[in-house]
VEXMARZA-571964 format. One record per residue (C-alpha): z, y, x; residue number from 1. Coordinates in steps of 0.2 Angstrom, whole numbers. Example, Ala and Ser with C-alpha at 12.3 -4.5 7.8 and 13.67 -1.06 7.14 Angstrom:
+-------+-------+-------+-----+
|     Z |     Y |     X |   k |
+-------+-------+-------+-----+
|    39 |   -22 |    62 |   1 |
|    36 |    -5 |    68 |   2 |
+-------+-------+-------+-----+
This chain:
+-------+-------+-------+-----+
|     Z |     Y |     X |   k |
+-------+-------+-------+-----+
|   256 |   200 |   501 |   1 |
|   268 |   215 |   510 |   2 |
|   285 |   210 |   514 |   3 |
|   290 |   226 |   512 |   4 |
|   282 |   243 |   502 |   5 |
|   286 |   261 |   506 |   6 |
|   292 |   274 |   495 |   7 |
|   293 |   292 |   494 |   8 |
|   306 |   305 |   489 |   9 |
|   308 |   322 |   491 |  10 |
|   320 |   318 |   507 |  11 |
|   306 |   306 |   515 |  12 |
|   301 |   288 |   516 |  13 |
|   309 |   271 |   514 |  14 |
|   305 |   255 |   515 |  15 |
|   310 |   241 |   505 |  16 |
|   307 |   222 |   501 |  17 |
|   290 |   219 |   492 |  18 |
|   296 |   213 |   478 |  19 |
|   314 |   224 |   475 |  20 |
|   317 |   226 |   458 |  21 |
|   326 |   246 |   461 |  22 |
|   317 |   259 |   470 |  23 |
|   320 |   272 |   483 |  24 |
|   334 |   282 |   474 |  25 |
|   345 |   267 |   472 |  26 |
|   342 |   262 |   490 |  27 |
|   349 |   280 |   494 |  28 |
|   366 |   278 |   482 |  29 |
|   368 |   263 |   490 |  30 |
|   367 |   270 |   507 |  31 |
|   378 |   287 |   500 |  32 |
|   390 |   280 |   488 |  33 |
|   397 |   262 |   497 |  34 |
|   416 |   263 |   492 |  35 |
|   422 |   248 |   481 |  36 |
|   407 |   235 |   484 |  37 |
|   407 |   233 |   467 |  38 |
|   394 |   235 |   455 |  39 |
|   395 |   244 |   439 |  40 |
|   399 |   233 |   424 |  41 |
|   386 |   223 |   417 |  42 |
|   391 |   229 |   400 |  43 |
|   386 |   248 |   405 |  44 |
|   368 |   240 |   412 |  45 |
|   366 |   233 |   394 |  46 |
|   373 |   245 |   385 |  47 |
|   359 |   257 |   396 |  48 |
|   346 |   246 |   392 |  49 |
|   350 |   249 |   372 |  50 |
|   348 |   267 |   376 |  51 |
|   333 |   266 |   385 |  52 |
|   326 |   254 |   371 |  53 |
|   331 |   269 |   359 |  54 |
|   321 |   281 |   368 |  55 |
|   306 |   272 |   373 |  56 |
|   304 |   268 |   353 |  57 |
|   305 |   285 |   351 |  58 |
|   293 |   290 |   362 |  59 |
|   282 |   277 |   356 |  60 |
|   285 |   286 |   340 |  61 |
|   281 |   303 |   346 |  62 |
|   263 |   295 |   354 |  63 |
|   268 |   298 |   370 |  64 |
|   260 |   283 |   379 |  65 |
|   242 |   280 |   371 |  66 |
|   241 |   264 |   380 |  67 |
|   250 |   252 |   367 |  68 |
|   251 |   238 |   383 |  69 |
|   261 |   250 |   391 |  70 |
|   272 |   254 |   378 |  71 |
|   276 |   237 |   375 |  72 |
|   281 |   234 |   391 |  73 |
|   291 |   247 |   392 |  74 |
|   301 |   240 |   378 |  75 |
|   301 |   223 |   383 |  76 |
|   311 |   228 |   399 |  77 |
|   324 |   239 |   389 |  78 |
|   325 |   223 |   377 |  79 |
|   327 |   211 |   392 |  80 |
|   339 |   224 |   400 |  81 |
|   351 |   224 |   384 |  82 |
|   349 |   207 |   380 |  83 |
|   358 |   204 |   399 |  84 |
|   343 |   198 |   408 |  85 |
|   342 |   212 |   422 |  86 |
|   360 |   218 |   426 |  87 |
|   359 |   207 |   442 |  88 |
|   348 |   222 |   449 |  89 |
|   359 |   235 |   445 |  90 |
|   368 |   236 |   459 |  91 |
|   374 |   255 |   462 |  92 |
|   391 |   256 |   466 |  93 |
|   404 |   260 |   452 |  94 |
|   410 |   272 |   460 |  95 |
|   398 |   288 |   465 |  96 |
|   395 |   304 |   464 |  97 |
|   384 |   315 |   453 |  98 |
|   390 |   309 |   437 |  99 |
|   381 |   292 |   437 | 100 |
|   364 |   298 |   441 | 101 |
|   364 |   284 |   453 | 102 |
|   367 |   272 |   438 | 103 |
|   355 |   280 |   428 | 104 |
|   338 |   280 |   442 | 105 |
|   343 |   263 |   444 | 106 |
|   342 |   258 |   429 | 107 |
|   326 |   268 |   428 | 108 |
|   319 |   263 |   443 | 109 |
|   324 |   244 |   434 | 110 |
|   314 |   243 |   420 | 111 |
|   301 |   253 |   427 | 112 |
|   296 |   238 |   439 | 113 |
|   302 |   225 |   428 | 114 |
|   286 |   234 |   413 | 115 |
|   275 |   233 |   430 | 116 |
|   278 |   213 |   432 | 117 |
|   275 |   211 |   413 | 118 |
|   257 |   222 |   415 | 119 |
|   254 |   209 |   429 | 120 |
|   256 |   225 |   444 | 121 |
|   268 |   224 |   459 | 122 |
|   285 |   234 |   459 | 123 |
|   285 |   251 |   466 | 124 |
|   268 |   255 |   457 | 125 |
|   274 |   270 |   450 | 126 |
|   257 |   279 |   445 | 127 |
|   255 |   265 |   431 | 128 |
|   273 |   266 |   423 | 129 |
|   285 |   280 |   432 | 130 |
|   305 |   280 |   433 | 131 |
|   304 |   298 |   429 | 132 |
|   288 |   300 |   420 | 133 |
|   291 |   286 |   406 | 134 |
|   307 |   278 |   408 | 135 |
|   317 |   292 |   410 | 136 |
|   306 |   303 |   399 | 137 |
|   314 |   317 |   386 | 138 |
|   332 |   310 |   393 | 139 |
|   345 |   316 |   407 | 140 |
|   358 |   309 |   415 | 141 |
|   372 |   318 |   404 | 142 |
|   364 |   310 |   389 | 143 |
|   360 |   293 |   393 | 144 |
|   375 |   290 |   402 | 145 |
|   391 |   296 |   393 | 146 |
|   380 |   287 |   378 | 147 |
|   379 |   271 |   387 | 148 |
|   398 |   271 |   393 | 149 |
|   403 |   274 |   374 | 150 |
|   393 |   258 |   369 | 151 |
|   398 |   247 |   382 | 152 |
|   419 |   254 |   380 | 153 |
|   415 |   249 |   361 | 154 |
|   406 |   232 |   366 | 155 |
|   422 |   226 |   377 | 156 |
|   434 |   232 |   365 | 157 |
|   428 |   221 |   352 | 158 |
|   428 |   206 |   363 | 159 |
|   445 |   211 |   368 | 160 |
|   450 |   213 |   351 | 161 |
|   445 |   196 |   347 | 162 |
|   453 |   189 |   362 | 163 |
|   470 |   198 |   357 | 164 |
|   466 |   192 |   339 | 165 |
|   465 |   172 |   346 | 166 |
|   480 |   175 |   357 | 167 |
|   492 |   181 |   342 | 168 |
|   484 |   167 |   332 | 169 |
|   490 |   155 |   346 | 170 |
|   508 |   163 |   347 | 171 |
|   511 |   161 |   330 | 172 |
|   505 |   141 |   329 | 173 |
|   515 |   139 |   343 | 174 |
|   532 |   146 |   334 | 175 |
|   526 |   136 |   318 | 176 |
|   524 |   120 |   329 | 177 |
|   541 |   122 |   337 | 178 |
|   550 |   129 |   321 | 179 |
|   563 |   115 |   320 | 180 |
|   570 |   117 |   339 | 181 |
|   586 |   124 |   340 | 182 |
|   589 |   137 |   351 | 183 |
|   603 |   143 |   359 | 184 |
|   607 |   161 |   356 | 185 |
|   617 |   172 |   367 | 186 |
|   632 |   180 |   360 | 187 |
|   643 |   195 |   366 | 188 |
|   662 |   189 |   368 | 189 |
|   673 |   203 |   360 | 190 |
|   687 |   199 |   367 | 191 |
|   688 |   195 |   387 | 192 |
|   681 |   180 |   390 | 193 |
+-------+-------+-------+-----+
């Protein structure tokens, strides 16, 4: 097997490892947009993989892909994105232009490979399931995105809800537990002290 594969933009050629799970316009952010080193949250990668989950059923839905193998595993890589299985290979950095079309190719560019693994076909196969062509079918950026950020800001704002919830709880068996302490209390002095 090839240690690496080419791809092919509008731009040119690249070359990347065999088996990468993201594509050529991933490789490209990374090489345009490297300013924190830090990947985008792996909430937003599951939170795309719920939205790209919603749009491949409804494309199913609409008879877009008559080849029901396909479909599926379509789907199964938006399930395993959301269920937190594929955020290791979303690796855009947080920070970039174009408002996150980055994000959303490499998502796209993603599950795309990861549905070619599970139709037994090497990443980068794009005739057979396409980042633009099926992943990323009746969607843009401006939709899936801002969508997917609103999921993930509600998703960690219920965890951090619960975590503010458990800390308040502790606070207050604290102050039960050491109700009985006395504790000095400073006063003002009226007159000169």
């Amino acid at each position: 097997m090839a240690a690496v594969r080419t791809e092919r933009d509008l731009i040119g050629e690249m070359q990347l490892p065999a088996d990468c799970m993201y594509g050529i316009h991933t490789a490209r952010a990374l090489d345009n947009f490297p300013l924190t080193g830090r990947p985008v949250h792996p909430e937003l990668a599951r939170a795309f993989g719920a939205v790209k989950l919603a749009c491949a059923l409804t494309n199913r839905e609409l008879g877009v892909w008559r080849d029901e193998k396909k479909a599926g595993a379509i789907e199964r890589s938006c399930r395993e994105m959301a269920d937190g299985l594929l955020t290791q290979y979303i690796v855009v950095d947080c920070l970039q232009g174009g408002a996150g079309t980055s994000t959303n190719m490499n998502v796209n560019e993603v599950l795309a490979n990861r549905a070619l693994q599970i139709l037994g076909q090497t990443p980068g196969s794009y005739q057979i399931v396409s980042p633009f062509d099926d992943i990323n079918l009746h969607q843009s950026t401006n939709d899936t995105y801002p969508t997917a950020l609103k999921l993930a800001a509600i998703r960690l704002l219920h965890r951090l809800e619960s975590h503010v919830v458990g800390l308040q709880e502790s606070f207050q068996a604290k102050e039960k537990q050491f109700t009985h302490v006395v504790k000095s209390v400073a006063r003002k002095c009226k007159t000169r002290c």
